[in-house]
C-alpha positions in Angstrom: -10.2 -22.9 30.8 -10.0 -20.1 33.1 -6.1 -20.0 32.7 -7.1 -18.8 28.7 -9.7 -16.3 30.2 -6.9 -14.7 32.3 -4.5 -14.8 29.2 -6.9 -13.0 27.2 -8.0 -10.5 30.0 -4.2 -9.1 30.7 -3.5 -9.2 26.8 -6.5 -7.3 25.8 -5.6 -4.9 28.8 -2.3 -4.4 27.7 -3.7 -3.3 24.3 -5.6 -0.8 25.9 -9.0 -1.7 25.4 -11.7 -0.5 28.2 -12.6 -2.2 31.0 -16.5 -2.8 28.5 -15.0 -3.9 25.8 -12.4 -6.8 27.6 -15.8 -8.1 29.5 -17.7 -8.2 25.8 -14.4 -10.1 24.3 -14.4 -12.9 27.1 -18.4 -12.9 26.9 -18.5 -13.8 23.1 -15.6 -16.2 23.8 -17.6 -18.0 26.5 -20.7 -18.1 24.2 -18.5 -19.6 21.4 -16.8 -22.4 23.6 -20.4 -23.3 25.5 -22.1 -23.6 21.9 -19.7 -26.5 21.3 -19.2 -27.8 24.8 -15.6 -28.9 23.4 -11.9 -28.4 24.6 -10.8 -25.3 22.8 -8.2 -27.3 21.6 -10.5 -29.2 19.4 -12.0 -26.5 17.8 -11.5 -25.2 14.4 -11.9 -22.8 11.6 -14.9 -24.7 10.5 -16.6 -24.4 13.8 -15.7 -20.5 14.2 -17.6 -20.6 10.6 -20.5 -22.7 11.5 -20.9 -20.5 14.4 -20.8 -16.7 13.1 -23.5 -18.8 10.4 -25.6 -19.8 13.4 -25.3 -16.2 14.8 -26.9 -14.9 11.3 -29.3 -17.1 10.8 -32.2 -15.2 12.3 -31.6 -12.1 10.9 -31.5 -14.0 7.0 -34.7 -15.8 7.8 -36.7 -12.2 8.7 -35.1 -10.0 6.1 -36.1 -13.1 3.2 -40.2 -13.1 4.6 -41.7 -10.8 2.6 -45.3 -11.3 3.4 -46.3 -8.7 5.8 -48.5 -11.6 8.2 -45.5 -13.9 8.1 -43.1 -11.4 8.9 -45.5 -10.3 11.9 -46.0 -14.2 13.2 -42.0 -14.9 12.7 -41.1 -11.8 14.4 -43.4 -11.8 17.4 -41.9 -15.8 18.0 -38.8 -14.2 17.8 -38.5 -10.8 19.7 -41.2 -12.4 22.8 -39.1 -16.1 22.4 -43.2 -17.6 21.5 -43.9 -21.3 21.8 -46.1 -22.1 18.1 -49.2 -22.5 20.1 -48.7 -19.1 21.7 -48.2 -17.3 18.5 -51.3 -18.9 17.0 -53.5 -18.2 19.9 -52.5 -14.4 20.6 -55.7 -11.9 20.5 -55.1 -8.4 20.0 -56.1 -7.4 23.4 -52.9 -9.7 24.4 -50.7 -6.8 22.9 -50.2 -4.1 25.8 -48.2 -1.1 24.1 -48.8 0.5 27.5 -46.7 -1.6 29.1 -44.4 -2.7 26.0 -45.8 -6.4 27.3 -47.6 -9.7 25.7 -49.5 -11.5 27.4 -49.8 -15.4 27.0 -52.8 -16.7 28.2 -52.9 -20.4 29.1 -49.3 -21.2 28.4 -47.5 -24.6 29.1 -48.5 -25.1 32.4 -51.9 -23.3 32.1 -50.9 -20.4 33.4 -50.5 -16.6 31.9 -47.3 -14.8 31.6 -46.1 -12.0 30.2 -43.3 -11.6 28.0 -41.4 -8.8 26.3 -43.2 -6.4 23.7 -40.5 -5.4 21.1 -40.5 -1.8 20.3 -40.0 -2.8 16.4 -42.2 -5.5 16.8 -44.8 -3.2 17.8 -44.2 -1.2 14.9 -44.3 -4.1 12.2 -47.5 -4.9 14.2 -49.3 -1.6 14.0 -48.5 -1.7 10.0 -49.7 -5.4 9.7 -53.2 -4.2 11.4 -53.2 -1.2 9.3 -53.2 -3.6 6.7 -55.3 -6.7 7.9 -57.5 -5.4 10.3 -58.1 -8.5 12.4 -60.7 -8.9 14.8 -60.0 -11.0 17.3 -57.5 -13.8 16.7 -54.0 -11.4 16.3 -53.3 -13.8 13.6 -56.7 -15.2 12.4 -56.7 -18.5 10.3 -59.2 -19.6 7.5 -62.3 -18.7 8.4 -61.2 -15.9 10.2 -63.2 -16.7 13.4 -60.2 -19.3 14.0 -56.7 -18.8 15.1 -54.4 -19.4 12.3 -52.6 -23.1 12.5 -49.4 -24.6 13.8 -48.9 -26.3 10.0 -49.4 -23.3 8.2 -46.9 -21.6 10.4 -44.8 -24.1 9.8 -44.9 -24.6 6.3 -43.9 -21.1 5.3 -41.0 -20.9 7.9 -39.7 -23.9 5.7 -40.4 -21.9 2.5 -38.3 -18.6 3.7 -36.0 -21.1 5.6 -35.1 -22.1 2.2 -35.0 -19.2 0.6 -32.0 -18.4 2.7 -30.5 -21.6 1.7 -29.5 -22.1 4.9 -28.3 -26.1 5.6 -28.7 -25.7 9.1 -31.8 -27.7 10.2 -34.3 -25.3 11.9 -37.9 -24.9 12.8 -40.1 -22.1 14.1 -38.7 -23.1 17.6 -35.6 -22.5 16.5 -36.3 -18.5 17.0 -37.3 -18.9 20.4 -34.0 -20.5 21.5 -32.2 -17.7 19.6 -34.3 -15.5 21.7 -33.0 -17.0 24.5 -29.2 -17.3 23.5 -28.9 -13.9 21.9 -30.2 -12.3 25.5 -28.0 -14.4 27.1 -25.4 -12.9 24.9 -26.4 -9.7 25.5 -25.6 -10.4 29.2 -29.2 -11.1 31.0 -29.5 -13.0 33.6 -30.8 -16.9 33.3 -33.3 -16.4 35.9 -35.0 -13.1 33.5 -35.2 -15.2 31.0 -36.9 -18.3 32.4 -39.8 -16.3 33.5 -39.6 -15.1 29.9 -39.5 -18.3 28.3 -42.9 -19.8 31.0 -40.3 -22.6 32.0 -41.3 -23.5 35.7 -38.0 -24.2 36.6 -34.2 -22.3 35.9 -32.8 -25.7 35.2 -34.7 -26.2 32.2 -33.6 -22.8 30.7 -30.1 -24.0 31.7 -30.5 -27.1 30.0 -32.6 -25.2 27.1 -29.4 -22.9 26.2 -26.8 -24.7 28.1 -25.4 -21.0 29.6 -25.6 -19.1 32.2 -25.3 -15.2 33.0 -24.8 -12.7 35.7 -27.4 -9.8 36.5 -28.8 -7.1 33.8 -31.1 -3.9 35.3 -32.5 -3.3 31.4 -34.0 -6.1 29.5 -34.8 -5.6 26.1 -35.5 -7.7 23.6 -32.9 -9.1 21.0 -35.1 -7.8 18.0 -34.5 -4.1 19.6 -30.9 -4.8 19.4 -30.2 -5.2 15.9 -29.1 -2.5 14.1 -31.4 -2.9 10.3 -34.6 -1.7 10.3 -37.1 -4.8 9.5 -40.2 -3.1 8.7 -40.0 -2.3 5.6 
């Protein structure tokens, strides 16, 4: 495999490109051959397809919730990479704008962490309280004085999910591996995003998204890095 890596490298140098834009080429190259784990010789036009599919798959499910809650719920699991639980038992006072952080309290493992606070989450958040004015419970349930529940999440990320009428089978834990894999395809480092993702150990983020990066400075989330605006 490296022997294509090299090809690639010198031809895309000899056409000129910058010394960014070669490293970005290889990068999404690596992505696509470790989402397959296959011999590049085995791979197809169907499987470049299913793949720039997968890649879009987020991006339909948001831009098809239209409920301003959902939206909020779906978004935060996504741009913070949120376990269900976590979602459902955030409190405002878990939303530090200060420090562009959310907290999770008592996560797998019964221990806080803190994870990224998107800069258009926070946005979609501060117009969803505008609009719901919860009191406690970030995303109260029914009564209010309970946290809303793992089914209900679930049941209208299946009604958007279809919306989209995307085949692919996904669930609401299907945004935070994206979270995962789009950082790592924005280039940060396993390590970042294992603290990220609570996992106790780097091998289970390994295992979790099955690649592996070098060293970023900057980590932002992946919901900063698309280029629509989602709170409308």
């Amino acid at each position: 495999m490296s022997k294509l890596f090299k090809t690639m490298k010198v031809d895309l140098e000899l056409k000129g490109y910058s010394s960014k834009t070669v490293e970005a080429y290889l990068r999404y190259t690596r992505n696509f051959l470790d989402y397959y784990q296959k011999p590049i010789e085995q791979l197809h036009t169907d499987e470049i397809q299913n793949y720039l599919h997968y890649l879009i798959v987020i991006k339909n499910i948001l831009n098809t919730t239209t409920n301003l809650k959902h939206k909020a719920i779906l978004t935060t699991v996504y741009s913070a990479g949120l376990r269900i639980s976590e979602v459902r038992s955030l409190t405002i006072k878990d939303i530090d704008s200060n420090n562009m952080q959310i907290r999770v309290r008592k996560a797998k493992g019964k221990k806080d962490r803190y994870t990224l606070l998107s800069q258009n989450n926070l946005s979609l958040l501060r117009k969803y309280w505008e609009k719901y004015q919860p009191e406690y419970w970030l995303f109260p349930g029914m009564p209010t004085t309970k946290a809303i529940s793992a089914r209900t999440i679930q049941q209208f990320f299946k009604k958007y999910l279809n919306k989209t009428k995307i085949t692919k089978n996904a669930t609401v834990h299907t945004l935070r591996h994206c979270f995962a894999t789009h950082l790592l395809e924005a280039g940060v480092d396993i390590f970042h995003i294992q603290k990220l993702l609570g996992h106790a150990s780097p091998k289970t983020t390994a295992r979790y998204i099955h690649l592996t990066r070098k060293d970023i400075i900057d980590v932002k989330s992946p919901f900063d890095m698309m280029d629509s605006d989602y709170n409308d």
